[in-house]
C-alpha positions, 0 to 999 in steps of 0.5 A, spaced: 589 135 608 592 130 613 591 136 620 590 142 621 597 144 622 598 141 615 593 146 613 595 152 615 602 152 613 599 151 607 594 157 607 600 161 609 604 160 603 599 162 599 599 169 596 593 171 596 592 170 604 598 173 605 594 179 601 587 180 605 586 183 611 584 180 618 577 181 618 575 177 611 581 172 610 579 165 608 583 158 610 582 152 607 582 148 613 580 141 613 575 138 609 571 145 611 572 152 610 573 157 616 572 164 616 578 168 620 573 173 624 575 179 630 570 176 634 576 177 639 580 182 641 587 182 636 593 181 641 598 178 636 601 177 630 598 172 625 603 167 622 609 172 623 607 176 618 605 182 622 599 183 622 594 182 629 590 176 627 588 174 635 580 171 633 576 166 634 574 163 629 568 159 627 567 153 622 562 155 616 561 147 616 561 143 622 563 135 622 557 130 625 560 128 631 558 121 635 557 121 641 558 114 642 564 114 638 567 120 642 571 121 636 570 127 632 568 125 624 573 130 621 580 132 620 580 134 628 584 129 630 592 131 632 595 130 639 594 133 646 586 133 647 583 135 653 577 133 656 571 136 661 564 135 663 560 140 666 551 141 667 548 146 665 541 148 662 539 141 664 542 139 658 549 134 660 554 135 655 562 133 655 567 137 653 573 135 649 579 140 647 585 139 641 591 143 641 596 143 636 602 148 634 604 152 627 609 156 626 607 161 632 601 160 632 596 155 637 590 151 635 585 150 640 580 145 638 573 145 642 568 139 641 562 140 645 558 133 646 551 133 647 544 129 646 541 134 642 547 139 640 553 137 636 559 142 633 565 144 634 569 151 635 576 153 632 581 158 636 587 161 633 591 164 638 598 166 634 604 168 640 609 174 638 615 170 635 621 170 639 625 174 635 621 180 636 619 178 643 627 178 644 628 185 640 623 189 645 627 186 651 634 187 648 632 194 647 630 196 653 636 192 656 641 196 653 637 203 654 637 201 662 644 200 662 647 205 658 643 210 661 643 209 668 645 202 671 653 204 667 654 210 672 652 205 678 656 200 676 662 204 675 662 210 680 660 204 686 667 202 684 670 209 687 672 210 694 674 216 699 681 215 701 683 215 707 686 220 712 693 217 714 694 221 721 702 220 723 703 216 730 707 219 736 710 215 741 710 221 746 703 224 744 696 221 743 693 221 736 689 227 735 682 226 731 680 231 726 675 232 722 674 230 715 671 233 710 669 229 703 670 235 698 669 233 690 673 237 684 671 236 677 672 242 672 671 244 664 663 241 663 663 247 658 655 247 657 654 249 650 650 255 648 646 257 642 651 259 637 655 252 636 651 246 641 647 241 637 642 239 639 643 232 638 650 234 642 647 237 648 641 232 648 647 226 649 653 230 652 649 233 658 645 227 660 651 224 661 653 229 665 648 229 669 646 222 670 654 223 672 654 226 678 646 225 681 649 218 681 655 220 683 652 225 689 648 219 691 653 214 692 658 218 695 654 223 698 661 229 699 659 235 703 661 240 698 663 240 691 668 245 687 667 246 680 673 249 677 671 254 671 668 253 664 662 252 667 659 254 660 662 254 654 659 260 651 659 265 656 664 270 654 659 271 648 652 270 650 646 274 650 642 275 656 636 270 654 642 265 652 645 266 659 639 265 662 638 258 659 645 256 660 643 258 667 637 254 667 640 248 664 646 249 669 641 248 676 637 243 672 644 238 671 647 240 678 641 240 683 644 238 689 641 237 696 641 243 701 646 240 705 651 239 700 655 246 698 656 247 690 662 252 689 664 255 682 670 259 680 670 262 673 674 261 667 675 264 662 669 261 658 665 264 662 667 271 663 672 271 657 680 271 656 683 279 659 681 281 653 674 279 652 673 280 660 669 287 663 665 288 669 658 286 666 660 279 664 663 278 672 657 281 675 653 277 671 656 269 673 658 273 680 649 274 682 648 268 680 654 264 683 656 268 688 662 266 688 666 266 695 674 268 695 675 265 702 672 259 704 672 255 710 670 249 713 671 244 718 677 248 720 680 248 712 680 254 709 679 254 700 682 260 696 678 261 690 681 265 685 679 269 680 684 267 675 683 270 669 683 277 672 691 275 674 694 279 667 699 283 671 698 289 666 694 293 672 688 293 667 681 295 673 678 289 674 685 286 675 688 290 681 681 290 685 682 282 684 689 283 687 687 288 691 682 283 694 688 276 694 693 282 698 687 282 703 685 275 704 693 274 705 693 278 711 687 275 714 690 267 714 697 271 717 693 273 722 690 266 723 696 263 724 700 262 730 704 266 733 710 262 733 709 262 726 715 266 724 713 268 717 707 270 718 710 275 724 714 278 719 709 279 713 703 283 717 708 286 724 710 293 721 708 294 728 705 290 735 700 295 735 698 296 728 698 288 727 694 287 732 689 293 731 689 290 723 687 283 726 681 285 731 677 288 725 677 281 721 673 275 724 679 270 726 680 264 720 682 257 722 689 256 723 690 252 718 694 253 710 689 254 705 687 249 699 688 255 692 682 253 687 684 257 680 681 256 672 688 257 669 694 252 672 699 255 675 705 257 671 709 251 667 713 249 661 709 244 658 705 237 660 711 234 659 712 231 666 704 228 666 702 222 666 697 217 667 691 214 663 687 221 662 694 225 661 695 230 655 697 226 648 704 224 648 704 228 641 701 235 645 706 234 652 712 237 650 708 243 646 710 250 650 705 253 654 703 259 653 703 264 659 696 268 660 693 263 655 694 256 657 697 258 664 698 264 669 704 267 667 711 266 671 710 272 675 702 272 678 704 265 680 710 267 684 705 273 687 700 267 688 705 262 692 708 268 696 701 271 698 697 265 700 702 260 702 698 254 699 699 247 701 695 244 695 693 247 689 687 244 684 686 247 677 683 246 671 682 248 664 687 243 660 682 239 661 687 233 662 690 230 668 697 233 671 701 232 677 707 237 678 711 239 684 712 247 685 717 249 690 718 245 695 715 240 695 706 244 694 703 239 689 697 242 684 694 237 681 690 239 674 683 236 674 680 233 667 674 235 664 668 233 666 665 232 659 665 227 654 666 232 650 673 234 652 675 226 653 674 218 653 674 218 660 672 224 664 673 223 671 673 227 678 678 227 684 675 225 691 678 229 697 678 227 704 681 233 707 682 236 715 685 242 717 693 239 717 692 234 712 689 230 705 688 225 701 686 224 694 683 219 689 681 220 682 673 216 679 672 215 673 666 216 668 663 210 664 668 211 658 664 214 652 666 208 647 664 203 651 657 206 651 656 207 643 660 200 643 654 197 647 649 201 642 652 198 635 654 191 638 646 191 640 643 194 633 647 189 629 644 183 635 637 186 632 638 186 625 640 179 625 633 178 629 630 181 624 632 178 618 631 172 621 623 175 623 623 176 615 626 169 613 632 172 610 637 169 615 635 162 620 632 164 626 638 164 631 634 160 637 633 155 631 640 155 629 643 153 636 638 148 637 640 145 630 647 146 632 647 143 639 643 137 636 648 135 632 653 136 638 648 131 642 648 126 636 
């Protein structure tokens, strides 16, 4: 043959190379034979072919050199020699070196000159090709992304809103603090009985790379969630309730700064009819939810609103019983001028008076009510927005006691709490409607893919007299299985490009760009 390139890739077309293994194939290389030895450690792939072939290789016959000629008597010659000279054993030799390329593999050429010793040495190094080297890389990128810097990228992009205090002329501006609250509701962890196991491993991770990232980057001092926690507690066993439990901690582990408070839904505890004392005993010991919380002056309602049937069922009246109580300790922690609260807890000075010393005093602040089921209303047909119902399902009339509260517990509610906002969940879509004069309660979408494209949170910063209140996204859940095929097709193009069955991409744009050049 003409080289050792020639010769190669004339090797490589025969069958009966591609058949033998590493350790015994044979090539005709020049006007001698070489054997293609393990000597080396394998760190590669052969030709492309896929088998590791990474040796040194040495000729079974050896041309005669001439020192003076200083060219070797074989077919060794092809460009990019090197040359070095060196001492060693009292023996003065000179060292020249040939390189050449095929395919994806290098030849190195080693010509040792000396007095008494002449040979020559042939190294095989064959490179991972490219379109497999890029494959890895592609791969990788795109878990990287997916799974993790998604969620960077697309919570960094939410803020706190600002607290707008109105200006007086005749009085200062009064600072109040702010505290920075999260709500999210409906992340219905499955359970044993209809959770796939492919749809928690996928689903819940998104869950929880949502919000520790969350919880990163926008560090609030306490979270909400607001019912259907699990999506099989109504029915659990008690080991499944432990391991949805678990589960639970594991996903929503937050630091001891940051509070986590938890409403129940009727996922966790049943609808009325499925609801008894076990069950809210058991979701009561391990969240140990609170009915009044307050913090930084801001008082929170937590309610039990499942519990709000009406038909005076036990389990419903002490939940009315304990909502009554809550009632007067706020009209106690209102001022005095407040005429309302005069009228609502006086039945006299001194019975009102004596009532309100056996309660710790409250921030004189209206409360924010948190509840599972909305407060009542006809349908979703005034929601908008882009994580609204469908508009095929906003006008479908609620059903009261199932999708919402019914008209009369929600009058109770507004009577005995006097909110100045609501959050609820349990739609699992977005919602903004007005009650009465003027109180907002806004519906909170579902956490989970499961229950939604685009999940999201609502972002409060909130002060004893005022709010405000922003929504954050999720990564979009087709945007991530989009990223996936988009990749898988990129890889089998490289890798039928690897197996010949299509022109190498990297080959296929330098052709095109050589014929844009000429």
């Amino acid at each position: 043959t003409e080289s050792l390139e020639d010769s190669l890739r004339m090797a490589q077309r025969t069958e009966s190379w591609r058949r033998m293994p590493p350790s015994i194939r044979f090539a005709a290389l020049g006007s001698y034979c070489l054997q293609v030895g393990t000597e080396a450690p394998a760190r590669s792939v052969f030709g492309g072919r896929g088998r590791p072939c990474t040796a040194r290789s040495r000729g079974s016959r050896t041309p005669v050199l001439d020192p003076a000629e200083r060219e070797p008597r074989g077919d060794f010659g092809f460009p990019g020699a090197v040359e070095a000279a060196g001492r060693g054993s009292g023996t003065t030799w000179s060292l020249r070196t040939r390189t050449a390329e095929a395919g994806s593999c290098k030849l190195e050429a080693a010509e040792r000159l000396g007095p008494r010793t002449y040979g020559s040495d042939l190294d095989t190094t064959c490179a991972l090709p490219g379109s497999l080297q890029f494959s890895h890389a592609t791969i990788f990128a795109v878990l990287l992304f997916c799974e993790f810097l998604i969620y960077y990228l697309v919570i960094f992009q939410c803020n706190w809103p600002e607290v707008k205090t109105p200006a007086y002329d005749d009085k200062p501006e009064k600072h109040e603090p702010v505290l920075k609250a999260m709500f999210l509701a409906d992340t219905h962890l499955l359970g044993e009985l209809r959770g796939h196991w492919l749809d928690k491993l996928r689903r819940e991770w998104q869950m929880e790379r949502a919000f520790q990232t969350a919880l990163w980057l926008l560090q609030p001092e306490v979270v909400f969630i607001l019912g259907d926690i699990f999506d099989e507690g109504k029915w659990s066993s008690s080991q499944a309730w432990a391991d949805d439990v678990e589960r639970f901690h594991k996903m929503f582990r937050h630091p001891r700064h940051v509070q986590l408070k938890v409403v129940a839904g009727n996922h966790d505890i049943g609808f009325h009819y499925q609801m008894n004392r076990y069950k809210i005993d058991r979701f009561e010991k391990v969240f140990n939810p609170e009915r009044l919380f307050s913090w930084k002056g801001i008082n929170f309602v937590m309610v039990n609103s499942v519990a709000l049937e009406g038909d005076s069922c036990r389990i419903c009246s002490e939940a009315e019983a304990e909502l009554t109580e809550i009632s007067h300790r706020l009209n106690c922690s209102r001022e005095v001028g407040d005429q309302w609260a005069r009228a609502e807890c006086a039945w006299t000075a001194e019975h009102h008076s004596s009532l309100c010393r056996n309660w710790q005093p409250l921030p004189e602040s209206a409360p924010i009510l948190l509840q599972h089921y909305p407060l009542y209303r006809r349908s979703d047909a005034n929601c908008s927005g882009e994580d609204a119902p469908p508009p095929e399902e906003r006008n479908i009339p609620f059903k009261e006691r199932y999708d919402v509260l019914s008209r009369e517990a929600s009058q109770k509610l507004l009577w005995w709490l006097q909110p100045r906002l609501v959050l609820s969940g349990h739609t699992h879509s977005a919602c903004e409607v007005l009650h009465g004069a003027g109180l907002l309660e806004l519906s909170v979408p579902s956490f989970s893919w499961r229950n939604r494209n685009n999940p999201s949170f609502i972002m409060g910063s909130i002060t004893p007299t005022r709010y405000a209140l922003a929504k954050c996204f999720l990564p979009l859940e087709l945007t991530v299985l989009t990223t996936y095929c988009g990749a898988a097709g990129f890889l089998v193009v490289l890798i039928l490009a690897h197996l010949e069955l299509l022109p190498s991409p990297v080959h296929l744009g330098r052709n095109l760009l050589r014929k844009y050049k000429t």
